[in-house]
C-alpha positions in Angstrom: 0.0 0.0 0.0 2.1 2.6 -1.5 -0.3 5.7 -1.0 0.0 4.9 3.1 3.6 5.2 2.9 3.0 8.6 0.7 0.8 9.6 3.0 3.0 9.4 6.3 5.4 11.8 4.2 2.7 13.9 3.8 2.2 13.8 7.8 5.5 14.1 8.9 7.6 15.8 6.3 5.7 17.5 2.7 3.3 19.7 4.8 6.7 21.3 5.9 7.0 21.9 1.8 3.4 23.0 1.7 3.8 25.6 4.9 6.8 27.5 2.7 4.6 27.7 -0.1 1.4 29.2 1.8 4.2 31.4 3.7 6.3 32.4 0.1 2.9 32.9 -1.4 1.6 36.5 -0.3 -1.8 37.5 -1.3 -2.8 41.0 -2.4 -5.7 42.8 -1.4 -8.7 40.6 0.3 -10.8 39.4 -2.8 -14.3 40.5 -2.3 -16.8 37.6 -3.5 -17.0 38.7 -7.1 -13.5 39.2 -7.8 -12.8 35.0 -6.8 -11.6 32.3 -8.9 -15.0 30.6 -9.7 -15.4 27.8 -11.8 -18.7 26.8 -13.3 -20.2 22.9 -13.1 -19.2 21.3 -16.6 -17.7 24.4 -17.9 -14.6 25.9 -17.4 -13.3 22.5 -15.4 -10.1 21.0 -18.3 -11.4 17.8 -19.6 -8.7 16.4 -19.2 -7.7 16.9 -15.2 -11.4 16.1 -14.9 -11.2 12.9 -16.3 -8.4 12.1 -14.7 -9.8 13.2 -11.1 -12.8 10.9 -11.7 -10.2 7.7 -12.7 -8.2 8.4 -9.8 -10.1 9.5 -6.7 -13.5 6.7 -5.4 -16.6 8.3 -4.2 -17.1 7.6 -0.3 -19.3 9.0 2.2 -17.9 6.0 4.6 -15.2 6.2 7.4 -15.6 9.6 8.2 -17.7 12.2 10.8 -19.7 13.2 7.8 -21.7 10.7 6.0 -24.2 13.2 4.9 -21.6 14.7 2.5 -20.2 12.8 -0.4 -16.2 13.1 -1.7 -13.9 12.1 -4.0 -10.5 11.1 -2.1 -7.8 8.5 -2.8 -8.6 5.0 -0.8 -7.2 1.7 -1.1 -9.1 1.1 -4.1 -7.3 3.7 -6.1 -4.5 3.0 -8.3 -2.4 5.8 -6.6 -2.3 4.3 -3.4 -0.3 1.7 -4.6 1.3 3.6 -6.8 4.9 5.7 -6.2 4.0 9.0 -5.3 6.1 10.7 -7.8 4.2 9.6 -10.9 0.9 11.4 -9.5 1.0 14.2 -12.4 0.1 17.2 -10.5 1.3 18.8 -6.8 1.0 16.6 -3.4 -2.5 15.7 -3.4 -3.4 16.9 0.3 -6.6 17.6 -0.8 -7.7 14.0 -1.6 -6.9 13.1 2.3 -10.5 14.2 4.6 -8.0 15.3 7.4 -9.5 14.3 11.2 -10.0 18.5 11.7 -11.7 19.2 8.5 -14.3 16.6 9.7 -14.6 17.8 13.4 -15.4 20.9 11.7 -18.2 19.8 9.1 -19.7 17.4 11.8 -20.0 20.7 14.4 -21.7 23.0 11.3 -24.1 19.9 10.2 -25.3 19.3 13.5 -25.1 23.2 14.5 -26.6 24.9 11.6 -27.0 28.1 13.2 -23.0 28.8 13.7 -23.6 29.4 9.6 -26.9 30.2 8.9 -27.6 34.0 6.9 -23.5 34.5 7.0 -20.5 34.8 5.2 -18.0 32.3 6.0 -14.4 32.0 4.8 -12.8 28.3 4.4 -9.2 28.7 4.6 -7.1 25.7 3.3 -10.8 24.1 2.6 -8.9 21.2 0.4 -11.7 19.0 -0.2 -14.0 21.4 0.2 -16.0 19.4 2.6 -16.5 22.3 5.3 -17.6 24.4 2.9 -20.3 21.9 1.8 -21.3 21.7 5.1 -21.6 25.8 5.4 -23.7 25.8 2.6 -25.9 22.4 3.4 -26.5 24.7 6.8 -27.9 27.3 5.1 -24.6 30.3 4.9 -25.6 33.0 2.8 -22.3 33.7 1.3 -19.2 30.4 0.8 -15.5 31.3 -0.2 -13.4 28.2 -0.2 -10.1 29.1 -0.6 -6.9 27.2 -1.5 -3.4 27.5 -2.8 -3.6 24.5 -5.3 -5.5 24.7 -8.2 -6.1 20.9 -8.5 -8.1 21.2 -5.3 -10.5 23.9 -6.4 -11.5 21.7 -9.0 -11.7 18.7 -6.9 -13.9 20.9 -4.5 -16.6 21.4 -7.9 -16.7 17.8 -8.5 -17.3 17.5 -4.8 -20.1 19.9 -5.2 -21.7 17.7 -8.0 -21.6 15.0 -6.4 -23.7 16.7 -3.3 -25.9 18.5 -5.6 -25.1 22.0 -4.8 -23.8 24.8 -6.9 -19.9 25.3 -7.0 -19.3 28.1 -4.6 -16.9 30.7 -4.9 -13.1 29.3 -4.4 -9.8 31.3 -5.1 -6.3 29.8 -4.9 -4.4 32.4 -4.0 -2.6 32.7 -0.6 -5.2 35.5 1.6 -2.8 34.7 5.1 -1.0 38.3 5.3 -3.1 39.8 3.1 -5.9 42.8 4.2 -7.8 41.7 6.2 -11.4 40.4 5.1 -14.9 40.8 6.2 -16.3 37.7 7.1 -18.9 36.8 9.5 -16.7 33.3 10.5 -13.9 32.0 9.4 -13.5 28.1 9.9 -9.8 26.2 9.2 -9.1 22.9 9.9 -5.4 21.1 10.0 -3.4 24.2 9.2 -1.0 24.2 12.1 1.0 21.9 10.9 4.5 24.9 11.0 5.6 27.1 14.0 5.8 29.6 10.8 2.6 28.9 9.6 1.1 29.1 12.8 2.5 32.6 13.6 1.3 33.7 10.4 -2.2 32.3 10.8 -2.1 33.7 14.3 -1.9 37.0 13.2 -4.1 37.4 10.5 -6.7 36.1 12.4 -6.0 38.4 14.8 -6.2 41.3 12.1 -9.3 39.6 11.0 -11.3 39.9 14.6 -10.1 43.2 15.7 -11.7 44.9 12.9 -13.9 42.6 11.7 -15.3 41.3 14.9 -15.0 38.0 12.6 -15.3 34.5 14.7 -13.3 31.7 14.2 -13.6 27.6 14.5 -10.7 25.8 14.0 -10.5 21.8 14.0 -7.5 20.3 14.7 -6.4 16.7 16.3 -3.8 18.3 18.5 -0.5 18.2 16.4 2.3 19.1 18.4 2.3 22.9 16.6 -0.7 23.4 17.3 -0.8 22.5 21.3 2.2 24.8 21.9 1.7 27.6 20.4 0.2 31.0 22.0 -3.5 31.0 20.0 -4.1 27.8 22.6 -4.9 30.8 25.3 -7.0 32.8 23.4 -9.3 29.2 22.3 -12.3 28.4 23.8 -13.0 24.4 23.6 -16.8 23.9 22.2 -17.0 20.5 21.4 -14.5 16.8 21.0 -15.5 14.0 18.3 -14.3 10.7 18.9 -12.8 9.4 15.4 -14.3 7.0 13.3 -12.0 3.5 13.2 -11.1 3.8 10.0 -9.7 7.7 9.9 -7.7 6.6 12.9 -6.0 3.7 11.5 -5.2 6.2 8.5 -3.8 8.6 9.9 -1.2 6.2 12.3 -0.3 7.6 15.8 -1.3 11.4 15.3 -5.1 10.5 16.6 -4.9 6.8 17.9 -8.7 6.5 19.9 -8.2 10.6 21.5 -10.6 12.9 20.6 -10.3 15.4 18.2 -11.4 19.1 19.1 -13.0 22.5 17.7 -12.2 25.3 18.9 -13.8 28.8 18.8 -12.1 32.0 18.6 -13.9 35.4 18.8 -13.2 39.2 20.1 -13.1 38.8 24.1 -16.1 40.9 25.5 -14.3 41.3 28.6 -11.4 41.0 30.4 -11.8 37.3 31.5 -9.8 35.2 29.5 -11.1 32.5 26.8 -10.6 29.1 28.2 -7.5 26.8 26.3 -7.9 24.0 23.8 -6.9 20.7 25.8 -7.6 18.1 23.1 -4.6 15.5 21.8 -3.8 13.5 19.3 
């Protein structure tokens, strides 16, 4: 099972590739909803990827928090995960991998609606695109799904094909650093993956909720970057999800049978502190 040994790399050493491209990467000016990459169902998706997305990737809705959303991700039955990773065609395929904080995340919108409902929310690093299907299954009024590879934004369409919902808005270009948006919430799962990373995340979300007043869920399993870094003390702990058997076997020792957690993170109302995230992988 080639693709499990590709996918450990992914875990312990790629993502240190990916952080210095979302770092290296600066965006511009926020993108207001109009101005984002959006590609249409059927349209302006190249054949030829498309084609080779829906040879390479299965359909599942198994194994995972969210079996009210379908996706296309690489599984044992796919010819890549048996296959070397260098002869996939395209960049690291992160996307095709349902990370365990990406689900804690859709599960808490599908089963709270009203964290979404009638507002704008920002999916940062949305990969699959699964959290943003869950925004707009829970009724958001506005979706941006944003992510630095391309080969994910057109995953996420085929993703919203197969749930039967328009492609939302998705941009690819790196918004960490840049002006700071106006979203009602902002939800991102797995990115602290980097000490760098996480310093930049830190404080653009920062940015983003001292003149936005915008609130923040994050989902993560508790990587070690993650658990030691300062944004633990401004985290308020809202929920834990107990992983599914199969997402814990695939994703070795980072989740084993702990709980994974979401967090919340909004503008402090007063002076008493927000409460830490505790959750481990």
């Amino acid at each position: 099972m080639a693709f499990r040994g590709w996918k450990r790399l992914f875990l312990l050493g790629r993502q240190n590739t990916l952080a210095k491209v979302w770092r290296s990467r600066r965006g511009g000016p926020s993108l207001c909803w109009k101005r984002c990459c959006h590609w249409s169902t059927g349209k302006s998706l190249d054949p030829e990827v498309r084609a080779f997305l829906e040879e390479n990737t299965e359909v599942t809705n198994s194994g995972h928090l969210t079996p009210e959303i379908r996706l296309r991700l690489l599984t044992p039955r796919c010819r890549f995960w048996r296959e070397k990773p260098d002869l996939w065609p395209y960049g690291d395929p992160f996307w095709a991998i349902y990370w365990p904080g990406g689900q804690a995340l859709s599960r808490y919108i599908l089963d709270n609606p009203h964290v979404v409902k009638g507002r704008s929310v920002l999916d940062l690093g949305s990969g699959c695109g699964a959290t943003a299907i869950a925004a707009v299954m829970s009724g958001a009024s506005q979706v941006l799904a944003n992510d630095i590879d391309p080969i994910a934004g057109m995953a996420m369409i085929l993703n919203c094909e197969l749930n039967h919902l328009n492609p939302f808005p998705i941009t690819i270009k790196n918004i960490i650093n840049s002006e700071a948006g106006n979203w009602d919430l902002i939800v991102l799962g797995d990115m602290f993956y980097d000490e760098q990373l996480a310093d930049g995340l830190h404080h653009w979300l920062q940015k983003c909720i001292r003149i936005h007043q915008t609130e923040v869920l994050i989902g993560d399993p508790g990587r070690h970057q993650f658990l030691s870094h300062s944004i633990r003390s401004e985290l308020h702990k809202v929920i834990e999800y107990s992983l599914p058997e199969y997402t814990r076997q695939e994703n070795y020792g980072l989740t084993s049978s702990i709980p994974i957690s979401v967090s919340t993170w909004r503008k402090a109302q007063s002076k008493t502190p927000f409460t830490g995230f505790s959750g481990a992988k």
